[in-house]
C-alpha positions as CSV (number, residue, x, y, z in Angstrom):
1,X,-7.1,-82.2,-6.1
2,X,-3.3,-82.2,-5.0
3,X,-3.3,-78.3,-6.4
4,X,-6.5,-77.3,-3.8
5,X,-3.9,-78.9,-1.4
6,X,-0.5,-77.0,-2.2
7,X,-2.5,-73.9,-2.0
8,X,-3.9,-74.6,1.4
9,X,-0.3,-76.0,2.2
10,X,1.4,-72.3,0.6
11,X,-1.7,-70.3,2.3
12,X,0.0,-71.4,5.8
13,X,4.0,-71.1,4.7
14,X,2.7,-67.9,4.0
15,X,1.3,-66.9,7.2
16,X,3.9,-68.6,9.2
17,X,6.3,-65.7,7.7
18,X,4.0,-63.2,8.7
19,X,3.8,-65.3,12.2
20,X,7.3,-64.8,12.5
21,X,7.5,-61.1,11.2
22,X,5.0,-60.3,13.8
23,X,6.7,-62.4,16.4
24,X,10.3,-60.6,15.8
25,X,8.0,-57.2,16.2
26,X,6.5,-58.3,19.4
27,X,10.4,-59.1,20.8
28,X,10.8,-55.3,20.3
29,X,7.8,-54.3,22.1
30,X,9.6,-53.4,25.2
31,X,11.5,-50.9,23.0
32,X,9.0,-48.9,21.2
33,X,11.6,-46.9,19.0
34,X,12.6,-50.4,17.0
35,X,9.1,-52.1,16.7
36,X,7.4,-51.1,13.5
37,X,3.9,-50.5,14.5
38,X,2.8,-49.8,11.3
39,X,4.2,-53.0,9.6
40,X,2.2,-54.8,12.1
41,X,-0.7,-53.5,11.5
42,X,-0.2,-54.1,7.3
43,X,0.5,-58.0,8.9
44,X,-2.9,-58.3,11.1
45,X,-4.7,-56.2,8.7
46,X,-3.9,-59.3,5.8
47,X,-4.5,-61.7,8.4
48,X,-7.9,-60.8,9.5
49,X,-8.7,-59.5,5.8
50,X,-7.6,-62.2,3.3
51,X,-7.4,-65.0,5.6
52,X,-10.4,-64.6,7.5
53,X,-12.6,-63.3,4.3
54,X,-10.7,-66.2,2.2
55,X,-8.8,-68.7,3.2
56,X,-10.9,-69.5,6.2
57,X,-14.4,-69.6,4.4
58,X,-12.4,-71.9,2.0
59,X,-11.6,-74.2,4.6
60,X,-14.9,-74.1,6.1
61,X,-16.0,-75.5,2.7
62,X,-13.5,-78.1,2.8
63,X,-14.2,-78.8,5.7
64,X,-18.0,-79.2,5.6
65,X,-17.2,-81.2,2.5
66,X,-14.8,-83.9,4.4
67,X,-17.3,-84.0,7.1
68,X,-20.0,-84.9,4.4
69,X,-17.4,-87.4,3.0
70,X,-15.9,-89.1,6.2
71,X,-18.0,-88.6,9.5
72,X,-14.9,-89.4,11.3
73,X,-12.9,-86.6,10.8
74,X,-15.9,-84.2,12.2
75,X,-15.1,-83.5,15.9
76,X,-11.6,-82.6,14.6
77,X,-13.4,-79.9,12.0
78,X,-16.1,-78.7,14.4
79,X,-13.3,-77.7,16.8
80,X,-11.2,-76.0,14.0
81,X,-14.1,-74.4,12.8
82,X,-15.0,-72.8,15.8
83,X,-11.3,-72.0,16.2
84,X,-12.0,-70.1,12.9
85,X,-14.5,-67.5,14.8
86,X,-11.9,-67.2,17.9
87,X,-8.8,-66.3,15.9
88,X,-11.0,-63.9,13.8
89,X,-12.1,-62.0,17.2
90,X,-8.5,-62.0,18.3
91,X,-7.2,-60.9,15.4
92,X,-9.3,-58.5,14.9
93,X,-8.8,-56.8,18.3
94,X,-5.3,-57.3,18.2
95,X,-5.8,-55.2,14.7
96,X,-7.5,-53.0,16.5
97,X,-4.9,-51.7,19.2
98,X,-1.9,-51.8,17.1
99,X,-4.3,-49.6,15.0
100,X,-5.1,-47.8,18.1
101,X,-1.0,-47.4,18.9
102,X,-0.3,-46.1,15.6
103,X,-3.3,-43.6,15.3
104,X,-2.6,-42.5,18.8
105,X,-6.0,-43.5,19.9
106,X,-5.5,-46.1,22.6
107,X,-3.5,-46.2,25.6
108,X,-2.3,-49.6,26.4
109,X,0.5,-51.5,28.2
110,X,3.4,-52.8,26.1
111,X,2.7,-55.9,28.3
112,X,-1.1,-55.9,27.4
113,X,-0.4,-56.0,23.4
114,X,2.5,-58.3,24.1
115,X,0.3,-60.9,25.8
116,X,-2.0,-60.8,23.2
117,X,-0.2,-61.0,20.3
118,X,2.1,-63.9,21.8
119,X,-1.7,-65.5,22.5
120,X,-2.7,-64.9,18.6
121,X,0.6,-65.9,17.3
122,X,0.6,-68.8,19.5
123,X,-3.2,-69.9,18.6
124,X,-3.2,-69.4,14.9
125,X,0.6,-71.9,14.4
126,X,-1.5,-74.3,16.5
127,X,-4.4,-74.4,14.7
128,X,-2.7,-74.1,11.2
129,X,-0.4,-77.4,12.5
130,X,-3.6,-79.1,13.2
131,X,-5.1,-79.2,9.9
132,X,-2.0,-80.3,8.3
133,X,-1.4,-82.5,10.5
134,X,-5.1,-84.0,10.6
135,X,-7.0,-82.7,7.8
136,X,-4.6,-82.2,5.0
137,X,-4.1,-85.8,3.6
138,X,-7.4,-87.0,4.8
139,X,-8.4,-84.2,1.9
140,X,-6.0,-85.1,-0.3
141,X,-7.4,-88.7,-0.1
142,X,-10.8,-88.4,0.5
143,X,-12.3,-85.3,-1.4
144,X,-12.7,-86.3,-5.3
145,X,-12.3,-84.1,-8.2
146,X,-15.5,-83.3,-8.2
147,X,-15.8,-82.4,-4.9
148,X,-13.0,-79.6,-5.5
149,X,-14.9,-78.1,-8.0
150,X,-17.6,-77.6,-6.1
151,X,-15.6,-76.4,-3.3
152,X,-13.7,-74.1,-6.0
153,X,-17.0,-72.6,-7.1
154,X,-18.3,-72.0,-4.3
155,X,-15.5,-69.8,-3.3
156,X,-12.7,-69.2,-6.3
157,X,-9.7,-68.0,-4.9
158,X,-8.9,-64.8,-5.4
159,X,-5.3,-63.1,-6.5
160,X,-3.5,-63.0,-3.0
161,X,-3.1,-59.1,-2.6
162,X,0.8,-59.8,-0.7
163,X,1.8,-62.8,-2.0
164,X,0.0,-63.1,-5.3
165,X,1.0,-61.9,-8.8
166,X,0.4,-58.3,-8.0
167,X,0.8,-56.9,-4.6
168,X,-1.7,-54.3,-3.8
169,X,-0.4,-51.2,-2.5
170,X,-1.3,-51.6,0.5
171,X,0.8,-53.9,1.1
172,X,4.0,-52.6,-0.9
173,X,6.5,-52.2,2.4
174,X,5.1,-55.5,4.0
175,X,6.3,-57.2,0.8
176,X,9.5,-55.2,0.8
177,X,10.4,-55.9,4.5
178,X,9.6,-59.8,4.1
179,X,12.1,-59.6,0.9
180,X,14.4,-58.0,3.1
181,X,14.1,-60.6,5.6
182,X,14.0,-63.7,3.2
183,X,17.5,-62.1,1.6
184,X,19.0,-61.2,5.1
185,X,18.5,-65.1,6.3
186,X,20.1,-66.0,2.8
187,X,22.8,-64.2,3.9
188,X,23.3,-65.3,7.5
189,X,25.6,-67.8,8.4
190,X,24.3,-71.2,8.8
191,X,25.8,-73.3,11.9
């Protein structure tokens, strides 16, 4: 049970340091020779791929499962639930213009993209605080062995393609850059 947990708990450490890559990116937006388009999309593109194919159908079964368990705690998991579908949308369109930037397909303000992408970034920490902060011990307490197998079944987890045991090529620079980074802050003096 405590495993299912620190997996949900390393899901979202996870995508805070992508939060925070794409966050640094968006700073730059105003000076289109230093952001790194295509890193963002290789960020939105695990986002709205692994997260919202995996991690988010996982917590939907969590979730219908601590509803099942503790009637309580559903209003709080209806609401992240349909948060679920919202991010998804916005990822998904935010994955779409950076796309459309790279591939030279769209025309859109710096401004536009900026605004969205603060609203995403912004959105997704929020939610991702909320279950931890309301969700993950009432699973940890509530949800029985056997209810985590039948959660596990229903949707094993499958080898996290950036931050798993292999990393897909795909997402081969992301992993470097995010190396980079983690070394960089190593480095840095702290005050």
């Amino acid at each position: 049970m405590i495993d299912n947990v620190a997996r949900w708990r390393e899901d979202h450490r996870n995508f805070t340091r992508l939060l925070d890559f794409l966050e640094a990116q968006i700073e730059l937006i105003h000076k289109v020779e230093a952001t790194n388009f295509e890193l963002m999309v290789d960020v939105l593109h695990y986002l709205t791929q692994y997260s919202d194919l995996f991690h988010h159908p996982k917590e939907d079964l969590i979730f219908a499962k601590l509803k099942q368990r503790d009637a309580r705690t559903g209003a709080v998991i209806d609401d992240l639930a349909r948060e679920h579908v919202t991010l998804r949308r916005q990822g998904e369109k935010l994955l779409g213009n950076v796309e459309g930037i790279v591939n030279g397909d769209v025309v859109l303000t710096r401004d536009a993209v900026e605004a969205d992408g603060r609203d995403y970034i912004e959105m997704l920490r929020r939610h991702m605080q909320r279950e931890e902060a309301e969700l993950f011990v009432a699973a940890a307490t509530i949800l029985s062995d056997r209810d985590w197998a039948a959660i596990n079944a229903g949707l094993p987890d499958p080898d996290d393609p950036l931050f798993g045991s292999a990393v897909k090529s795909h997402y081969r620079a992301l992993h470097r850059q995010l190396a980079r980074d983690v070394a960089s802050q190593a480095r840095a003096p702290h005050g």
